[in-house]
N, C-alpha and C positions, 0 to 999 in steps of 0.2 A: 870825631868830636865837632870838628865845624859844621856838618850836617845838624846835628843837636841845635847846635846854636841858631844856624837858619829857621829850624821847625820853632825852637820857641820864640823867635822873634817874628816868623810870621803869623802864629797863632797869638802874639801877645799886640800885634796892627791889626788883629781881626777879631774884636772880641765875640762877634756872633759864634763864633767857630768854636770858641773857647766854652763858652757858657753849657754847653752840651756835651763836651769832651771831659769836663768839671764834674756835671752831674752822671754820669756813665760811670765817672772813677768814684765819686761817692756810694752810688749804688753797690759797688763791689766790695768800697771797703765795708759798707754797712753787712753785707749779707757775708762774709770774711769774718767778721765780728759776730755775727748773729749765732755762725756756728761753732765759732770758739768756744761762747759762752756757752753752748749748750752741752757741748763735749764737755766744760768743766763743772756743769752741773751733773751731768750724768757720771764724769769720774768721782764728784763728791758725795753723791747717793751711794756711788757703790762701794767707796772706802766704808760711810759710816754703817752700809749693812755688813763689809765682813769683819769692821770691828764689836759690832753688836753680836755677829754670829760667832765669832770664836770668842767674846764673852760668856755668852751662853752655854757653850759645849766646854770652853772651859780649856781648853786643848794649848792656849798661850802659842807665845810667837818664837 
């Protein structure tokens, strides 16, 4: 734990250091996110075609 604390206090006297370590963690969480959301759109497409498709056929749940 004392490790921890050295790293961020020497990254928080060096902001140049910081400012790139910041945006490396943004990027990740963006593209983290980017694919979340895709996966919940493509699990939401696929519920509303198997509720349309056993609409159709009629077969019930």
């Amino acid at each position: 734990m004392n490790q921890l604390n050295d790293l961020m206090g020497f990254l928080l006297d060096n902001p140049l250091l910081l400012v790139p370590l910041l945006a490396v963690a943004a990027m990740i969480a963006f593209a983290i996110l980017k694919k979340l959301l895709k996966m919940a759109a493509v699990v939401a497409i696929a519920g509303v075609l198997y509720l349309l498709l056993v609409e159709y056929f009629g077969a019930g749940l």
